[in-house]
C-alpha positions as MATLAB code, in Angstrom:
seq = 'XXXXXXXXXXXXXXXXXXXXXXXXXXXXXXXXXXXXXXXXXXXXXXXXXXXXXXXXXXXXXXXXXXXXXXXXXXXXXXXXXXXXXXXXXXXXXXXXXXXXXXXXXXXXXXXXXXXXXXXXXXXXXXXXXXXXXXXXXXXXXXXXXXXXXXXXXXXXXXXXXXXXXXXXXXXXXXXXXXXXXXXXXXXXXXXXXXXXXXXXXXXXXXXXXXXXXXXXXXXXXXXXXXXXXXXXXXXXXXXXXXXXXXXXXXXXXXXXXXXXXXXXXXX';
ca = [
      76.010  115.178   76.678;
      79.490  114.514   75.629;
      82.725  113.536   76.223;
      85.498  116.038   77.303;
      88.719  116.669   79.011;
      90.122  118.401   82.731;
      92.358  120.994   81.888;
      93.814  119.526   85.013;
      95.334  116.472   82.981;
      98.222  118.794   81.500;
      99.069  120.230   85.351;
     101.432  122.000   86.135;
     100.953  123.212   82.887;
      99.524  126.497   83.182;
      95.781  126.631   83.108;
      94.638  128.616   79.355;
      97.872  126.490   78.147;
      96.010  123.338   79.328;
      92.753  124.423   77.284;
      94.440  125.300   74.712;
      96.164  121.925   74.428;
      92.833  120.167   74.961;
      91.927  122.844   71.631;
      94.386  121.265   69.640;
      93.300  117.637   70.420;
      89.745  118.771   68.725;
      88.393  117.605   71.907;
      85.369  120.224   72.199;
      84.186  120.125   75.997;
      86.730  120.983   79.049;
      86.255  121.103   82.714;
      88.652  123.983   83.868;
      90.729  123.000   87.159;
      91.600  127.419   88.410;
      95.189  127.183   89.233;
      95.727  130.559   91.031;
      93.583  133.384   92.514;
      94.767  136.148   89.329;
      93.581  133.497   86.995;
      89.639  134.483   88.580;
      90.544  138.441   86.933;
      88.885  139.621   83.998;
      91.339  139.612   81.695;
      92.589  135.592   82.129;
      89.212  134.970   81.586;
      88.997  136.877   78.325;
      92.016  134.847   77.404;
      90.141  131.876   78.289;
      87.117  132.446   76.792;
      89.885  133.342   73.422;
      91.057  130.106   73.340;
      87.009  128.601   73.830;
      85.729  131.116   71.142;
      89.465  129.684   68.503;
      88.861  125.934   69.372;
      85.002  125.690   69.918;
      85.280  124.315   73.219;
      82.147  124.510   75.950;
      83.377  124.657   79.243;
      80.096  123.892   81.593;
      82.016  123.131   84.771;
      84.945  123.934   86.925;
      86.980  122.881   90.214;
      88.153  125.783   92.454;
      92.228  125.763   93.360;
      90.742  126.055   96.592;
      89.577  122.408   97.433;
      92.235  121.205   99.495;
      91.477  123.794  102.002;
      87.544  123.526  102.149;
      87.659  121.679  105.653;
      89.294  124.808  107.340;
      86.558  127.171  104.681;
      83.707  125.486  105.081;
      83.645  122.801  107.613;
      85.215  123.666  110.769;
      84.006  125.160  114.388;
      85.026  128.738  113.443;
      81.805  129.830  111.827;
      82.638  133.926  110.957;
      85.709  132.011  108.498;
      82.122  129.773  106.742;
      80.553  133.655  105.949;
      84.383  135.391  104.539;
      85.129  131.835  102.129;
      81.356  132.159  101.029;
      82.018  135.717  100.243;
      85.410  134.715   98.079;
      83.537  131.818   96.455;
      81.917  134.390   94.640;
      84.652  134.728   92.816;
      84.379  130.946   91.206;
      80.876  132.249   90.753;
      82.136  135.322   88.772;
      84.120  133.152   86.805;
      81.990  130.404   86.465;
      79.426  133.054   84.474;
      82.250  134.651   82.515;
      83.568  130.998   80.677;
      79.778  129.757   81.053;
      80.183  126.963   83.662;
      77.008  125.757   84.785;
      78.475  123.692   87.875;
      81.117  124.469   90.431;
      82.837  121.345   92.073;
      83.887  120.808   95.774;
      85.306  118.019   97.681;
      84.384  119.437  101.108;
      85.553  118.550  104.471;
      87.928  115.816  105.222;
      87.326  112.759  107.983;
      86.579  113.383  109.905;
      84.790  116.697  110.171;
      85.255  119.316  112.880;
      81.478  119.778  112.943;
      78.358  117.029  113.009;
      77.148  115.709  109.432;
      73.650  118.209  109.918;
      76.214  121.045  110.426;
      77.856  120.222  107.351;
      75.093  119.525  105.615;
      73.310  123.122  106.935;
      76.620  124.888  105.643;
      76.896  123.325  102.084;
      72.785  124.251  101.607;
      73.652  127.178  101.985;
      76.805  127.565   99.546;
      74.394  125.738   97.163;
      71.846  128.938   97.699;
      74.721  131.574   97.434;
      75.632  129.645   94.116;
      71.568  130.088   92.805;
      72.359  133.651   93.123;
      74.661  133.441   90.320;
      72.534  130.449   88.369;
      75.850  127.990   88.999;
      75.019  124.723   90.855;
      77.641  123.769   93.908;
      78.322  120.013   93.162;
      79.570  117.656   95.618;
      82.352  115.566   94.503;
      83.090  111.556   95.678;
      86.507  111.920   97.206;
      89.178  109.885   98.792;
      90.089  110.650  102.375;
      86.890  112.868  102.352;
      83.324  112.731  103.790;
      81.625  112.506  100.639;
      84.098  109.469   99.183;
      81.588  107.065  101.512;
      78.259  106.494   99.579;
      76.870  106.417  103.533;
      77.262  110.329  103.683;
      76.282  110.756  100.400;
      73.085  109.288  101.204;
      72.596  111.435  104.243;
      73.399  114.459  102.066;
      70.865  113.542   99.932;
      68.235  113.242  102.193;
      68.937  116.586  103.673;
      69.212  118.328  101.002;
      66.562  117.237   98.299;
      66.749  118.718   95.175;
      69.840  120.698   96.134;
      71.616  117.716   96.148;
      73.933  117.019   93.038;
      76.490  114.791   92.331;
      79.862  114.595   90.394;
      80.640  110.870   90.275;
      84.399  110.479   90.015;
      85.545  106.899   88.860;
      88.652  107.254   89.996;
      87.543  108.456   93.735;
      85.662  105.234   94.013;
      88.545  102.812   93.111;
      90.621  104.434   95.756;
      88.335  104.158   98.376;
      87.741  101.210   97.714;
      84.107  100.741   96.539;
      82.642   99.793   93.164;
      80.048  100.966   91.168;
      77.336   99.488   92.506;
      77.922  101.246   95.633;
      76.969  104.513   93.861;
      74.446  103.384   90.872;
      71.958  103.746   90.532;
      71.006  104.786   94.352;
      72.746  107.944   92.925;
      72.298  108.066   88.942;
      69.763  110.680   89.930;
      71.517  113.237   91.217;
      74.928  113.288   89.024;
      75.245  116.268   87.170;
      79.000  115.667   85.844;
      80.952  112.576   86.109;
      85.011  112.445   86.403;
      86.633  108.891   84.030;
      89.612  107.341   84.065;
      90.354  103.770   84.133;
      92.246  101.078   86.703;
      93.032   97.785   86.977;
      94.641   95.982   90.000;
      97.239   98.508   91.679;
      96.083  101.340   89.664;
      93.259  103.724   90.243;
      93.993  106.430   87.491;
      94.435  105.375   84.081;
      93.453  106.185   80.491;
      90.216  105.075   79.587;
      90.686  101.522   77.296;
      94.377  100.734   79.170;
      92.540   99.140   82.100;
      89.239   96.788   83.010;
      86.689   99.325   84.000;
      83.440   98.385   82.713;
      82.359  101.593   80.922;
      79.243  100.233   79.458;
      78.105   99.551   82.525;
      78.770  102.960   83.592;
      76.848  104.334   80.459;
      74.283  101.972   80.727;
      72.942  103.170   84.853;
      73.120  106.818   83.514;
      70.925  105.794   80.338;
      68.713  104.622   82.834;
      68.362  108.264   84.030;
      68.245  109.808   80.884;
      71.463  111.450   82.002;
      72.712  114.471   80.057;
      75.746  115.766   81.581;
      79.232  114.984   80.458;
      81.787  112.698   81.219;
      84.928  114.565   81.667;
      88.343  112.458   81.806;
      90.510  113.463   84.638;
      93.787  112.104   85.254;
      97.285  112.965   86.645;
      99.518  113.908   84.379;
     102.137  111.311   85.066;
      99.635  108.358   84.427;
      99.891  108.967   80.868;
     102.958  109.648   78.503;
     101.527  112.410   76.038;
      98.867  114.470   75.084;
      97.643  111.876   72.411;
      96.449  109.555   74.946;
      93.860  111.666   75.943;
      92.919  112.146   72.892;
      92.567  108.178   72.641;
      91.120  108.229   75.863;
      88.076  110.793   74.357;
      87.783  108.600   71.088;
      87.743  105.205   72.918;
      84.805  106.741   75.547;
      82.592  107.968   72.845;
      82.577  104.555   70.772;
      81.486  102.863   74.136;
      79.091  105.926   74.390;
      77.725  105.172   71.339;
      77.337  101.946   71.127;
      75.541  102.073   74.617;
      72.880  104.559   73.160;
      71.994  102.271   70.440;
      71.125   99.454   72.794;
      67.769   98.854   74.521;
      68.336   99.125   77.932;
      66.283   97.274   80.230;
];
C-alpha cells in the first residue's frame, strides 16, 4: 500500500514527461493516464519503464486514452464493434505487462446505456476474462455522468459479477455526483482495488488533499476495516493546483493521515 501520483495531474504534459516529473517529486508509485495510441509501442514503453527503473517508481495501474469512447466500444447495440475494441484493448494489456500494471481502469458506458444493465454487465465479464489472459484485472471506475457513478449499479455489478467485480473508488467522482462516502463504504470496501484522492469543499470537487474538508481518516479508516492494500493515487486536473510542489504536499499530507490511521485501533 502506498501513496502515489496520476501522471494525469501534469496533462497536457506529455505522458513519460509526467512520470518523470512525479520522479523528481521522490514520489515512488504512479498511475499512468496513456495519452496516445504510439505511446502503447515498444519503445515508449522502454522509455517509460527508463524513467521507473532512474526514479524507483512502481507503476501497478493505468487508465486507457480510450475512456471517453467506451459507450460506443463497449456498450452499445452494435455488438461485432464489442469483439474489434476487445481485440485493441489488448494493447493496454500489452502495456499494462511491459510497465507492470496490475489493474487497467475503465469508466464504461454513459447514461444512459444503449443496452440493458445484464447486457452491460455480460460484456464487461467478459473484458474482465480477456484481461485474465494477460494476468491484468479490468477495474470499474465511479464516474460522473456514467453508469457506474450511482452506487445502485455498482451494486448490481457486483452481484453479477462476483469475484470479478473490482472497484476503483474515485473521491472526486463521488463529490460530483453528488453522494458521500457512506454511499460507497463499506458496502464496497471489499471490492476496491485502487482508489483515486483529491479533496473539495463547497463548490469544489477536485482539490489538493489538506486544502479542503474531506475527511481522509475516515476514508483510511473503512479500508483498514478491509485490510485494504492497494494504493491511493491522487488525481487531479492540472489547473486545480498552481505547481508541481503541491502534489508533492498533497502525497506528504496523505501519508501522515495514513499513518496515523494505522496506528489506531479500529473498531
Amino acid at each position: 500500500m502506498a501513496i502515489g501520483a496520476s501522471s494525469a495531474c501534469f496533462y497536457p504534459m506529455e505522458t513519460k514527461e509526467s512520470l518523470e516529473e512525479i520522479g523528481k517529486l521522490d514520489i515512488h508509485t504512479a498511475e499512468i493516464f496513456f495519452n496516445a495510441d504510439s505511446e502503447l509501442s515498444g519503445e515508449y514503453l522502454k522509455e517509460l519503464n527508463g524513467v521507473k527503473s532512474c526514479y524507483g517508481i512502481e507503476t501497478p495501474s493505468l487508465h486507457p486514452f480510450t475512456s471517453a469512447c467506451e459507450s460506443f466500444f463497449f456498450f452499445s447495440r452494435y455488438k461485432k464493434r464489442f469483439y474489434e475494441m476487445c481485440e485493441y484493448y489488448k494493447k493496454f494489456f500489452n502495456a499494462a505487462n511491459e510497465i507492470g500494471a496490475k489493474y487497467l481502469v475503465i469508466h464504461g458506458a454513459r447514461f444512459p446505456c444503449e443496452v440493458s444493465d445484464e447486457e452491460y454487465f455480460e460484456r464487461f465479464g467478459y473484458l474482465v476474462e480477456e484481461g485474465k489472459k494477460f494476468s491484468v484485472d479490468v477495474v470499474q471506475e465511479n464516474v460522473w455522468s456514467m453508469c457506474a457513478g450511482n452506487p445502485d449499479f455498482l451494486r448490481k455489478m457486483k452481484a453479477y459479477l462476483g469475484e470479478n467485480f473490482m472497484f476503483n473508488f474515485d473521491v472526486k467522482q463521488m463529490k460530483k455526483c453528488g453522494f458521500e462516502l457512506h454511499d460507497f463504504l463499506p458496502e464496497f470496501s471489499s471490492s476496491v482495488v485502487n482508489v483515486h484522492v483529491s479533496d473539495n469543499k463547497t463548490g469544489e470537487t477536485c482539490l489538493p488533499p489538506g486544502t479542503g474538508e474531506f475527511s481522509f481518516e475516515k476514508l483510511f479508516e473503512e479500508m483498514k476495516k478491509v485490510n485494504y492494500s492497494g494504493n491511493y493515487i491522487v488525481e487531479l486536473y492540472r489547473h486545480n493546483f498552481s505547481s508541481a510542489e503541491d502534489v508533492k504536499k498533497s502525497c506528504e499530507y496523505l501519508e501522515k493521515k495514513l499513518k496515523f490511521v494505522e496506528k489506531q485501533k479500529i473498531l
